[in-house]
PDB file of N, CA, C and O in Angstrom:
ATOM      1  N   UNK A   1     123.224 -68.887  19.450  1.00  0.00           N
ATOM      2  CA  UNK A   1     122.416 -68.266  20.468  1.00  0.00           C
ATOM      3  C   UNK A   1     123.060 -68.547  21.820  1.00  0.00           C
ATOM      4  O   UNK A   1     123.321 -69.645  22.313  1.00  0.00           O
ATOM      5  N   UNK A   2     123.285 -67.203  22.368  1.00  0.00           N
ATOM      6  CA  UNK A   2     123.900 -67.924  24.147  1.00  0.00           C
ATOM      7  C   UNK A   2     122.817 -67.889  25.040  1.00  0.00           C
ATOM      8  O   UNK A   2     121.767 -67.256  25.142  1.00  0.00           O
ATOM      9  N   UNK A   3     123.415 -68.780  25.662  1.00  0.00           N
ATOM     10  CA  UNK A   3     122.311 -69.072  27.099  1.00  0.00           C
ATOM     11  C   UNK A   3     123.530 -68.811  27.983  1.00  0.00           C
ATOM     12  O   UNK A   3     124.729 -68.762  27.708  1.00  0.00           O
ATOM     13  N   UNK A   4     122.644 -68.608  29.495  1.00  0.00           N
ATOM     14  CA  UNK A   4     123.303 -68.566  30.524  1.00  0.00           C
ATOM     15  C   UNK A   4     123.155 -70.027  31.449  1.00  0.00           C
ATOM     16  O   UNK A   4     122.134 -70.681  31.234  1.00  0.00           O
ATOM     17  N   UNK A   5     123.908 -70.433  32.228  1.00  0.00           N
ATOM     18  CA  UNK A   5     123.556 -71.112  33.124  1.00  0.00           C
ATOM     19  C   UNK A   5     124.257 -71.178  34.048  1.00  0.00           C
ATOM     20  O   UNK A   5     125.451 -70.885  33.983  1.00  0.00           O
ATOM     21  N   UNK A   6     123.655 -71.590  35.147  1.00  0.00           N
ATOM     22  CA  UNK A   6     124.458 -71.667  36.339  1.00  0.00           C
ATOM     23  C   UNK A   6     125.177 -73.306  36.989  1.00  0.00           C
ATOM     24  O   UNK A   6     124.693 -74.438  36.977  1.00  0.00           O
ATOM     25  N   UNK A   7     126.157 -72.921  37.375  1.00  0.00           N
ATOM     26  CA  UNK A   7     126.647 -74.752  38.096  1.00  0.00           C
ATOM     27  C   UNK A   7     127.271 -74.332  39.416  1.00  0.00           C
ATOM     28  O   UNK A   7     127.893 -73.271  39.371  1.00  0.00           O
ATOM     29  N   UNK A   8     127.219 -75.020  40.686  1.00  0.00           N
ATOM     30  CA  UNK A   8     127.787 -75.688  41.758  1.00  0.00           C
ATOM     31  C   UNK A   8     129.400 -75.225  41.471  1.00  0.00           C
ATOM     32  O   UNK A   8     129.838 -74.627  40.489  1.00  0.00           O
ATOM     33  N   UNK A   9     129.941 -75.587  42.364  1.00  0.00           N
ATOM     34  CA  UNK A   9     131.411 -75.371  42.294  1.00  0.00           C
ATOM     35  C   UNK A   9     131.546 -77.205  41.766  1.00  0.00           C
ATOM     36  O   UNK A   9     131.932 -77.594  40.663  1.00  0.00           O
ATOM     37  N   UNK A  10     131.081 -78.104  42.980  1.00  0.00           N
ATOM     38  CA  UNK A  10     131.028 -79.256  41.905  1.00  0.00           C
ATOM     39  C   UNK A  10     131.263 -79.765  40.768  1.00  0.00           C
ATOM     40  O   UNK A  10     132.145 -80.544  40.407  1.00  0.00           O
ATOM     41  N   UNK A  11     129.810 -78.928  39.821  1.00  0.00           N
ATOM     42  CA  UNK A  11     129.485 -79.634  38.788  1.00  0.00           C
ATOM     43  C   UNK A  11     130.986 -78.871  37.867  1.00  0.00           C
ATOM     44  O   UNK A  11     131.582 -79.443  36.954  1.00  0.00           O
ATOM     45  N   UNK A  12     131.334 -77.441  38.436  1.00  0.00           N
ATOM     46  CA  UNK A  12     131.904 -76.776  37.606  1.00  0.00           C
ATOM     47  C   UNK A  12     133.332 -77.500  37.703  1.00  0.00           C
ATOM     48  O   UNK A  12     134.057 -77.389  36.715  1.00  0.00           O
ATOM     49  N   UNK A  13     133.816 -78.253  38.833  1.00  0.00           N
ATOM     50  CA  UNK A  13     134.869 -78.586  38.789  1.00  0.00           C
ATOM     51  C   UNK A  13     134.644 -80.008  37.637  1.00  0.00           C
ATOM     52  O   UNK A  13     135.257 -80.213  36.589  1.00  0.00           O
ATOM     53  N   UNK A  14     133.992 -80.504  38.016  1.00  0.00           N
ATOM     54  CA  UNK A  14     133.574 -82.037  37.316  1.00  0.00           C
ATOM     55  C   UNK A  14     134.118 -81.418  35.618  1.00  0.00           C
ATOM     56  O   UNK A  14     135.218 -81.658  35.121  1.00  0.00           O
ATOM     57  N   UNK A  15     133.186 -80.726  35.079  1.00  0.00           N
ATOM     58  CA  UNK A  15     133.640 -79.606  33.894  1.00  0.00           C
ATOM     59  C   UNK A  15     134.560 -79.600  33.759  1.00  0.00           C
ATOM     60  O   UNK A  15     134.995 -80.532  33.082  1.00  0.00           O
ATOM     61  N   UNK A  16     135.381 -78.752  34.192  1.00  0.00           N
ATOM     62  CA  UNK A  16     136.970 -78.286  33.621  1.00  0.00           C
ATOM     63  C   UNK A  16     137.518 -80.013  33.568  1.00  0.00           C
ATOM     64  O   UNK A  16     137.909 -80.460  32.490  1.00  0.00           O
ATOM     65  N   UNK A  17     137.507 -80.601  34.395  1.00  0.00           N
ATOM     66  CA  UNK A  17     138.178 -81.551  34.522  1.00  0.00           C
ATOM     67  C   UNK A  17     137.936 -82.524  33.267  1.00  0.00           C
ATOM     68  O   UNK A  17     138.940 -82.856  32.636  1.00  0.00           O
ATOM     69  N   UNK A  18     136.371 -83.126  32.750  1.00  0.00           N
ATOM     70  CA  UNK A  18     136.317 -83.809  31.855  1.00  0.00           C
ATOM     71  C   UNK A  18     136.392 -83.031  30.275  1.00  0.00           C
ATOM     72  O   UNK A  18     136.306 -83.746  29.277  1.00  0.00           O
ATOM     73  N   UNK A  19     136.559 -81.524  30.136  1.00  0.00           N
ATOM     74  CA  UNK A  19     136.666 -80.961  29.397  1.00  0.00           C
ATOM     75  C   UNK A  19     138.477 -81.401  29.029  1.00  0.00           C
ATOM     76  O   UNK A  19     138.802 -81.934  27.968  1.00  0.00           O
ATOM     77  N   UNK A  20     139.314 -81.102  29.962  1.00  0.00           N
ATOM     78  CA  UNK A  20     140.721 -80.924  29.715  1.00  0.00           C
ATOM     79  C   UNK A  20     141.327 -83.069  29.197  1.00  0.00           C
ATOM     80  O   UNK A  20     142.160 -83.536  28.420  1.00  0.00           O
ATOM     81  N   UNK A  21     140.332 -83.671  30.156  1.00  0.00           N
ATOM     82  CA  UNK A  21     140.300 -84.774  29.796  1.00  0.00           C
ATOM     83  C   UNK A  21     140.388 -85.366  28.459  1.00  0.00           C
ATOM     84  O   UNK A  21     141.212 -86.086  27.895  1.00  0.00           O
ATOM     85  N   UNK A  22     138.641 -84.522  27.955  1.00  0.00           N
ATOM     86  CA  UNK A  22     138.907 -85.197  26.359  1.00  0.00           C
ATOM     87  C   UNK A  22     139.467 -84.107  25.434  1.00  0.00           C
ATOM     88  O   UNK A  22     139.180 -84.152  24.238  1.00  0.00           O
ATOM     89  N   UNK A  23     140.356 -82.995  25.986  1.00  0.00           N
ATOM     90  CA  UNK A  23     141.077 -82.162  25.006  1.00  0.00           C
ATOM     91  C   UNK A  23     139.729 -81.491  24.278  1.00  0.00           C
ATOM     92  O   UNK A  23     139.903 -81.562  23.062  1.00  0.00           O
ATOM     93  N   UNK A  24     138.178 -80.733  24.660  1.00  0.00           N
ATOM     94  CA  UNK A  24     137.599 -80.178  24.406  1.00  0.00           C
ATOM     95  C   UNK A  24     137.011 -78.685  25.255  1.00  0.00           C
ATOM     96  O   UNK A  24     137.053 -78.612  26.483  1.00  0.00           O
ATOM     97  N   UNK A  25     136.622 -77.866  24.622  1.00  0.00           N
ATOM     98  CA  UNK A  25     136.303 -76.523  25.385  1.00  0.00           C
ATOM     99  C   UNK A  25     135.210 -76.833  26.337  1.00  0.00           C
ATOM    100  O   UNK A  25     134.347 -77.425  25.689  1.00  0.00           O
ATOM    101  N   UNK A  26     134.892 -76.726  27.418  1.00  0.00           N
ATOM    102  CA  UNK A  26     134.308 -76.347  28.048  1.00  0.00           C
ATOM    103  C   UNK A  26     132.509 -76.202  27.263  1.00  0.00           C
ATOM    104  O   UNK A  26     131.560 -76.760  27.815  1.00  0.00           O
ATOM    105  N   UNK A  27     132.405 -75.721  26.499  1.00  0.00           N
ATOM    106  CA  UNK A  27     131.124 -75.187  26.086  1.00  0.00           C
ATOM    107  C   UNK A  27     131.118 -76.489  24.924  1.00  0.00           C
ATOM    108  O   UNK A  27     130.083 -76.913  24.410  1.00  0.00           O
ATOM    109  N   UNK A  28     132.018 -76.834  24.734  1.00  0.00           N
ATOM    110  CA  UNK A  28     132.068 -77.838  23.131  1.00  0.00           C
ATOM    111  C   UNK A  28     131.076 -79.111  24.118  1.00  0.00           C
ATOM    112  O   UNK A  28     130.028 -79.640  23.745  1.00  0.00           O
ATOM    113  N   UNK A  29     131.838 -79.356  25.478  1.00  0.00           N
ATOM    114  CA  UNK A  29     131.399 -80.564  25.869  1.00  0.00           C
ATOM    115  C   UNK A  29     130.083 -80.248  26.769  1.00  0.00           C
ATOM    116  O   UNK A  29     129.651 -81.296  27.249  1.00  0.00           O
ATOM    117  N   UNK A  30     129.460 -79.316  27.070  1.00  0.00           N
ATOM    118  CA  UNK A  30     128.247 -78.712  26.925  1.00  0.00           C
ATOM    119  C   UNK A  30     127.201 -78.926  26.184  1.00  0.00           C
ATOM    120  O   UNK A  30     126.168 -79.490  26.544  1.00  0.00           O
ATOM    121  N   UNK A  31     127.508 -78.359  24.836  1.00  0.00           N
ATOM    122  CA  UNK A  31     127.026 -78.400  23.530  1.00  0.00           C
ATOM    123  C   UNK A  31     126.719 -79.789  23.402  1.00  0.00           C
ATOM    124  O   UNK A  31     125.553 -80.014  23.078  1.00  0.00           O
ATOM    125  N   UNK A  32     127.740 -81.151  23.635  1.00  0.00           N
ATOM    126  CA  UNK A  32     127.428 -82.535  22.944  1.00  0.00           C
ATOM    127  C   UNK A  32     126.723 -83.060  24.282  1.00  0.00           C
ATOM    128  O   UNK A  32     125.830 -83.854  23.987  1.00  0.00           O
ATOM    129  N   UNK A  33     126.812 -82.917  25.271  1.00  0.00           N
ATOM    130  CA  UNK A  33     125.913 -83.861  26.425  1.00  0.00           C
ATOM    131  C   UNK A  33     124.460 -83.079  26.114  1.00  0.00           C
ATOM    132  O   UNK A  33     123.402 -83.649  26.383  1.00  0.00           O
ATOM    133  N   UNK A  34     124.487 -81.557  25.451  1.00  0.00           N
ATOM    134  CA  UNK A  34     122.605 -81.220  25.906  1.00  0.00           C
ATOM    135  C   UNK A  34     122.126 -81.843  24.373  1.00  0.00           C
ATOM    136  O   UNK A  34     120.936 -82.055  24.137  1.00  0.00           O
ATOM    137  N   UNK A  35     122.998 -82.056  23.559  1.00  0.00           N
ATOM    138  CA  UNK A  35     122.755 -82.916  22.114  1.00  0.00           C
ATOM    139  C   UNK A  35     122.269 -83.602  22.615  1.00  0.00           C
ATOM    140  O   UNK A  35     121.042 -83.554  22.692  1.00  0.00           O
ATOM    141  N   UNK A  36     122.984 -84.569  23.198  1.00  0.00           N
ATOM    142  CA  UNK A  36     122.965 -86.290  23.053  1.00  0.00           C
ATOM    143  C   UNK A  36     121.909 -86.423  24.385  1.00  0.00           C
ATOM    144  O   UNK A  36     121.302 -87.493  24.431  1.00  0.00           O
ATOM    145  N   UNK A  37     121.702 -85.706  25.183  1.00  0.00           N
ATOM    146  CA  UNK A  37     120.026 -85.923  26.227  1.00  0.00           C
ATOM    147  C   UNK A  37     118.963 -85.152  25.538  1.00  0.00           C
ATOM    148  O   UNK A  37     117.812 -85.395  25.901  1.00  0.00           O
ATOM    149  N   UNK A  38     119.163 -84.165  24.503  1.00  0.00           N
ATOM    150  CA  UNK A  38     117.853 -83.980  23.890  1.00  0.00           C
ATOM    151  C   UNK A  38     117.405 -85.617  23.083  1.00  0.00           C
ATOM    152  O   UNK A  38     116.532 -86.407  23.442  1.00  0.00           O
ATOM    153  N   UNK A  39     118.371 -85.724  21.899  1.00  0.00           N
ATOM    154  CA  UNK A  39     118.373 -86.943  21.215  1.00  0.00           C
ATOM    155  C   UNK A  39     117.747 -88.270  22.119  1.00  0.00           C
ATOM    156  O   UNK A  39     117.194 -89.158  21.471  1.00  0.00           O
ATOM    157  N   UNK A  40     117.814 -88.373  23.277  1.00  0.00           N
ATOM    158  CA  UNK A  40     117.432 -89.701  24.242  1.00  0.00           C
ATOM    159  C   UNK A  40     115.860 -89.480  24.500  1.00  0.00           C
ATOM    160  O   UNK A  40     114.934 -90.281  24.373  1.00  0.00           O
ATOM    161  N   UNK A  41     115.860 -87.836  24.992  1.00  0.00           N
ATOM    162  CA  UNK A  41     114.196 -88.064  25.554  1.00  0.00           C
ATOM    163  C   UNK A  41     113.175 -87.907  24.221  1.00  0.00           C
ATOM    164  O   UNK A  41     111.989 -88.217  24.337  1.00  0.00           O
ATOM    165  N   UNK A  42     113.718 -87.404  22.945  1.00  0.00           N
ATOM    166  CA  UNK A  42     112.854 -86.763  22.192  1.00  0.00           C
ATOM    167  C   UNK A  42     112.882 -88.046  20.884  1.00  0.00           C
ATOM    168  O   UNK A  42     112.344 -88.050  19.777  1.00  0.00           O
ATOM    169  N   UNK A  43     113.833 -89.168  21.641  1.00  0.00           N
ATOM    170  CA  UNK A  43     113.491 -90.637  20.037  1.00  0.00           C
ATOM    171  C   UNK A  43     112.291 -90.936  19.766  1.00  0.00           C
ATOM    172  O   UNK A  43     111.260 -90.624  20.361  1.00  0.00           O
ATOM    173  N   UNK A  44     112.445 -91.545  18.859  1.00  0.00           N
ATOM    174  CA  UNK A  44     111.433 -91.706  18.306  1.00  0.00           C
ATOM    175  C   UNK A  44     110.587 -93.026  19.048  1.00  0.00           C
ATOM    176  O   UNK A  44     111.354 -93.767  19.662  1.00  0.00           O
ATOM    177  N   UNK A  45     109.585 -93.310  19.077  1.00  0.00           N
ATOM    178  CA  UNK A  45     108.861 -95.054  20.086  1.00  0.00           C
ATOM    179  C   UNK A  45     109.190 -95.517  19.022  1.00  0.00           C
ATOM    180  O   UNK A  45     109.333 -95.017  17.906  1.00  0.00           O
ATOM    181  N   UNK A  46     109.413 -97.408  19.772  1.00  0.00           N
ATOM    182  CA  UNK A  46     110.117 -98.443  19.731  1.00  0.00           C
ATOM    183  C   UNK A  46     109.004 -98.975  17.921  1.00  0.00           C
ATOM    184  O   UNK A  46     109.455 -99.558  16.935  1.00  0.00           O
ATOM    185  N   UNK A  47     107.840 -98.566  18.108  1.00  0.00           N
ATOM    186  CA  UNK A  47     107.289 -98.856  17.106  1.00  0.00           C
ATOM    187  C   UNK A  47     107.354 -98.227  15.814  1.00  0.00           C
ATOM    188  O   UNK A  47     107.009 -98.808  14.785  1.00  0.00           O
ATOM    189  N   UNK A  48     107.829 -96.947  15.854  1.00  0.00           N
ATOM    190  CA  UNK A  48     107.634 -95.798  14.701  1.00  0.00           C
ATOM    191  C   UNK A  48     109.299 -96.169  14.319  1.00  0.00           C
ATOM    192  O   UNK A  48     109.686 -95.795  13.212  1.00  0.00           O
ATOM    193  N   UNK A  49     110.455 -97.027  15.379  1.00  0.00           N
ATOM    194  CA  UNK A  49     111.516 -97.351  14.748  1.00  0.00           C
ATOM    195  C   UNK A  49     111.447 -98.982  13.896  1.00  0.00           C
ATOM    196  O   UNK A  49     112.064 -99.237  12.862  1.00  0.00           O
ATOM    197  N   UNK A  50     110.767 -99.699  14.458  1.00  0.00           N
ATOM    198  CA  UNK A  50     110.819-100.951  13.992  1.00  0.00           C
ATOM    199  C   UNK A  50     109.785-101.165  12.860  1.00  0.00           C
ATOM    200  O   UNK A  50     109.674-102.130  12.103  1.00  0.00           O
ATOM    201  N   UNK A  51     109.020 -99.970  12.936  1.00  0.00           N
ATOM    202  CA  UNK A  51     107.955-100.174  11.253  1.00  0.00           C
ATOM    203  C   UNK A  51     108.567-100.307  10.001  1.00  0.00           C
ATOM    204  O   UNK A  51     107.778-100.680   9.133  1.00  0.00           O
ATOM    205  N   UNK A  52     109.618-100.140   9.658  1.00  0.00           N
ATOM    206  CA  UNK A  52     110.211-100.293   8.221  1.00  0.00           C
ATOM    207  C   UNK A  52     110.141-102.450   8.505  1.00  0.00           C
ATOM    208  O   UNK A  52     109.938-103.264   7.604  1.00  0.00           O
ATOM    209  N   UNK A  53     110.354-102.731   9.807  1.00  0.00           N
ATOM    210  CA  UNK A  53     110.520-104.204   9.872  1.00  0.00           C
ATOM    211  C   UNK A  53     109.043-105.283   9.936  1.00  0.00           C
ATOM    212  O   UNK A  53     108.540-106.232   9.335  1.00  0.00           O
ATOM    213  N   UNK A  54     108.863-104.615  10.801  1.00  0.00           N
ATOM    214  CA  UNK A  54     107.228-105.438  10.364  1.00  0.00           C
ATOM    215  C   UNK A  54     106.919-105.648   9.748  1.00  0.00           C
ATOM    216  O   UNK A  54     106.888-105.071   8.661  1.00  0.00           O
ATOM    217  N   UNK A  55     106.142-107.414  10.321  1.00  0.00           N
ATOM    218  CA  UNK A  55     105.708-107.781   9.267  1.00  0.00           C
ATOM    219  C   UNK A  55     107.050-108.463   7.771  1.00  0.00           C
ATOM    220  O   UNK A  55     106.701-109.444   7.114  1.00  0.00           O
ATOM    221  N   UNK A  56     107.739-108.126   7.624  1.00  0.00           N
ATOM    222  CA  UNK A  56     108.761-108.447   6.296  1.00  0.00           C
ATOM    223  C   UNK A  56     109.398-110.383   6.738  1.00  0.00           C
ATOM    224  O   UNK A  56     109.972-111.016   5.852  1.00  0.00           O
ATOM    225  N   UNK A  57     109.199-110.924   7.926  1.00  0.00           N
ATOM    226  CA  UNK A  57     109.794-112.208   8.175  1.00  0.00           C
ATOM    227  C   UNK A  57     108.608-113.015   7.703  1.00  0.00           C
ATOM    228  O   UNK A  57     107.438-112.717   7.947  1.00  0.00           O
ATOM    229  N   UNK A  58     108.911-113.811   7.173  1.00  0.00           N
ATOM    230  CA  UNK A  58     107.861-115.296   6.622  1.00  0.00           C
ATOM    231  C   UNK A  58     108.401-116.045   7.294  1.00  0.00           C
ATOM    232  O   UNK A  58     109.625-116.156   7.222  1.00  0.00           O
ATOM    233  N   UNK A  59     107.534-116.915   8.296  1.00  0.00           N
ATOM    234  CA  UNK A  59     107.874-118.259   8.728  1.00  0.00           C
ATOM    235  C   UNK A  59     106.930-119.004   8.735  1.00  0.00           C
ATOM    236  O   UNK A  59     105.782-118.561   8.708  1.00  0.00           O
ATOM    237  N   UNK A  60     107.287-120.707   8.787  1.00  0.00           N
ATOM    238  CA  UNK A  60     105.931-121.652   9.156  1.00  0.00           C
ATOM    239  C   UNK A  60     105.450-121.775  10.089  1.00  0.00           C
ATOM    240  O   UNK A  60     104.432-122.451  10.242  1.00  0.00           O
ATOM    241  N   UNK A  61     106.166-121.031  11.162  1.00  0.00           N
ATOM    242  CA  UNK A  61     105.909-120.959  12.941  1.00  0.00           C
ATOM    243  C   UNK A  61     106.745-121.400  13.851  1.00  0.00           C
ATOM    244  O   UNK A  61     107.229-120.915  14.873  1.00  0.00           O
ATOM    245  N   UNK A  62     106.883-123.009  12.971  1.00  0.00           N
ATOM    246  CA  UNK A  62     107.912-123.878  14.127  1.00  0.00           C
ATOM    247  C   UNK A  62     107.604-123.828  15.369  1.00  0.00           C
ATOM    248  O   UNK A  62     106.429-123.795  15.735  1.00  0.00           O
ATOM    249  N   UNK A  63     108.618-123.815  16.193  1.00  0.00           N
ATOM    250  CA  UNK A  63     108.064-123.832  17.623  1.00  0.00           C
ATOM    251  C   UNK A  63     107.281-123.169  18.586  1.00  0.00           C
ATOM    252  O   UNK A  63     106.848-123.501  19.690  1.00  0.00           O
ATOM    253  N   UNK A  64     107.174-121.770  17.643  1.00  0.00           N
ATOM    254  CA  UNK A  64     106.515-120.377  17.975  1.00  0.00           C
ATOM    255  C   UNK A  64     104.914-120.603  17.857  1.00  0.00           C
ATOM    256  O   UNK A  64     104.138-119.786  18.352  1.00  0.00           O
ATOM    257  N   UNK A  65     104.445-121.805  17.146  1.00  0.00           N
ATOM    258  CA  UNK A  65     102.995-121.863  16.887  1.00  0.00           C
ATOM    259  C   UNK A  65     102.844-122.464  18.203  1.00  0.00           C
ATOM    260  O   UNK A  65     101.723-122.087  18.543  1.00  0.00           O
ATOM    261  N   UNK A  66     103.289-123.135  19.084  1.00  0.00           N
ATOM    262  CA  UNK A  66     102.489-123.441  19.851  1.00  0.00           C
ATOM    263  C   UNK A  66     103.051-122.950  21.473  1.00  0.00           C
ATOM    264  O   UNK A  66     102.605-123.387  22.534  1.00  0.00           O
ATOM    265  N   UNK A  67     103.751-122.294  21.368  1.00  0.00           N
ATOM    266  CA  UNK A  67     104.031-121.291  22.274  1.00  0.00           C
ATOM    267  C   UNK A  67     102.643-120.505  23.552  1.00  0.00           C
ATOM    268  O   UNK A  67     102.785-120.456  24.774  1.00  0.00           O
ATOM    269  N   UNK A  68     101.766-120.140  22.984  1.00  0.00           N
ATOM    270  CA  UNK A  68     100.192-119.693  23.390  1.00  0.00           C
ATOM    271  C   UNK A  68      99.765-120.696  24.151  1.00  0.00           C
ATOM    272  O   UNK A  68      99.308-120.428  25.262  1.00  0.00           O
ATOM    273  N   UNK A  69      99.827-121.927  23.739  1.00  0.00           N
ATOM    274  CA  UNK A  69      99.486-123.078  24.773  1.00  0.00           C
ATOM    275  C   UNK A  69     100.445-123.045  25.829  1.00  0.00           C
ATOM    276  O   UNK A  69     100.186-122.706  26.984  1.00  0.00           O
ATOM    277  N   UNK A  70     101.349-123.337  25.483  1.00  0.00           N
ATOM    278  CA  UNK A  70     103.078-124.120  26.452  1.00  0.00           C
ATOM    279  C   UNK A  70     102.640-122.439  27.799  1.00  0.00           C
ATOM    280  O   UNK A  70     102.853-122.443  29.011  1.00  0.00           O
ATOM    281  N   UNK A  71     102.000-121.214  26.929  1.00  0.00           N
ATOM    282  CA  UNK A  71     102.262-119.837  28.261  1.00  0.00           C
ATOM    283  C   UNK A  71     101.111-120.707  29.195  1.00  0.00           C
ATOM    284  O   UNK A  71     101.108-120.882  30.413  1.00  0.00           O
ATOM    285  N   UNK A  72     100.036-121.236  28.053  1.00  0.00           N
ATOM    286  CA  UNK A  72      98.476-121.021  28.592  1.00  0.00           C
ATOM    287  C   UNK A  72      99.023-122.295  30.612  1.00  0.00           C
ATOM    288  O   UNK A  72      98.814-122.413  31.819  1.00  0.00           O
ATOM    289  N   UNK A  73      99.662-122.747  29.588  1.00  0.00           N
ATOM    290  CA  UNK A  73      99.580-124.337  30.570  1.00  0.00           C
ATOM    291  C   UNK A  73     100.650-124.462  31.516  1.00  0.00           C
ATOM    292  O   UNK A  73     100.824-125.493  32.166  1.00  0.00           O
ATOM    293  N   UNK A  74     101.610-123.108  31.641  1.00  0.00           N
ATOM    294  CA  UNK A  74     102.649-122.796  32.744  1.00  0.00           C
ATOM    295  C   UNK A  74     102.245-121.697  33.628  1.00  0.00           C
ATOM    296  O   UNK A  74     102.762-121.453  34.718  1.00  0.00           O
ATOM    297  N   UNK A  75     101.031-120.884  32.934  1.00  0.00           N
ATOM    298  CA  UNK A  75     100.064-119.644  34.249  1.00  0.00           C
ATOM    299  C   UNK A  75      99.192-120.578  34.814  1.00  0.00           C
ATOM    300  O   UNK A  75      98.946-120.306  35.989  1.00  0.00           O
ATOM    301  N   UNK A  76      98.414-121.987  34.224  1.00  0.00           N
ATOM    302  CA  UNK A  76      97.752-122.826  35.206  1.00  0.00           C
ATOM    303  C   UNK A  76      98.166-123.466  36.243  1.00  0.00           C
ATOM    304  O   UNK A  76      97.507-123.691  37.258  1.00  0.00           O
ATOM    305  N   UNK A  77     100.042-124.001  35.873  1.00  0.00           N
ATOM    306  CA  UNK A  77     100.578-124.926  36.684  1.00  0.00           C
ATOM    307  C   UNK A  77     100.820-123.640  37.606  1.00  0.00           C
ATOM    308  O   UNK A  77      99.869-123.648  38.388  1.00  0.00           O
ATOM    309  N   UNK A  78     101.493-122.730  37.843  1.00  0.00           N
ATOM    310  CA  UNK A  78     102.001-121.572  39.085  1.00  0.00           C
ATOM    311  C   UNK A  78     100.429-121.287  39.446  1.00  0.00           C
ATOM    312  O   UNK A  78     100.386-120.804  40.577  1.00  0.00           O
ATOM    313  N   UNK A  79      99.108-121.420  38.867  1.00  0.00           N
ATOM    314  CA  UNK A  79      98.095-120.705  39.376  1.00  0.00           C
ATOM    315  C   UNK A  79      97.900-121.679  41.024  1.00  0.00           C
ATOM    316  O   UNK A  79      97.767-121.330  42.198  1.00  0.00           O
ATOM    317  N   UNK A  80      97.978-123.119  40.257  1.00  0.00           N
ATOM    318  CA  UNK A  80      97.394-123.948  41.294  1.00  0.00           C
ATOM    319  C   UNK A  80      98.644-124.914  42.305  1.00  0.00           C
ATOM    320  O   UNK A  80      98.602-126.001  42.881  1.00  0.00           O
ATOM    321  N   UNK A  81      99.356-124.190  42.187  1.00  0.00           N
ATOM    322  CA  UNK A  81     100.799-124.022  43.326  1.00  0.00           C
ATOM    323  C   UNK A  81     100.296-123.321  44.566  1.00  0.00           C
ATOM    324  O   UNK A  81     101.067-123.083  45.496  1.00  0.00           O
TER     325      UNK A  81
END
């Protein structure tokens, strides 16, 4: 499907230039930057990627169990600073 678009003398020079750069057409390196910024805004959230992981680590806690205190008792010490 073609589209039209318009560019700056700028952007158009910027173009030829990083086109001849990586030895690709003009429209090729078009084609992979509107790829690769669809692909960025349209990922998937941080949660719908890390769900296969959740949850799957077993630990006894270790130092992490008492972590909740050590926050509770370093927002009191900066409170009363």
């Amino acid at each position: 499907m073609a589209k039209s678009v318009r560019f700056d003398r700028n952007l158009e020079s910027l173009l030829e230039e990083a086109a001849h750069t990586l030895g690709v057409s003009q429209s090729e390196l078009i084609r992979e930057a509107i790829a690769e910024k669809c692909r960025k805004v349209l990922k998937p959230p941080l949660i719908q990627s890390l769900a296969p992981f959740i949850g799957r680590i077993k630990s006894k806690g270790g130092r992490a169990r008492n972590s909740g205190a050590a926050f509770k008792r370093t927002l009191l010490e900066k409170k009363a600073r």
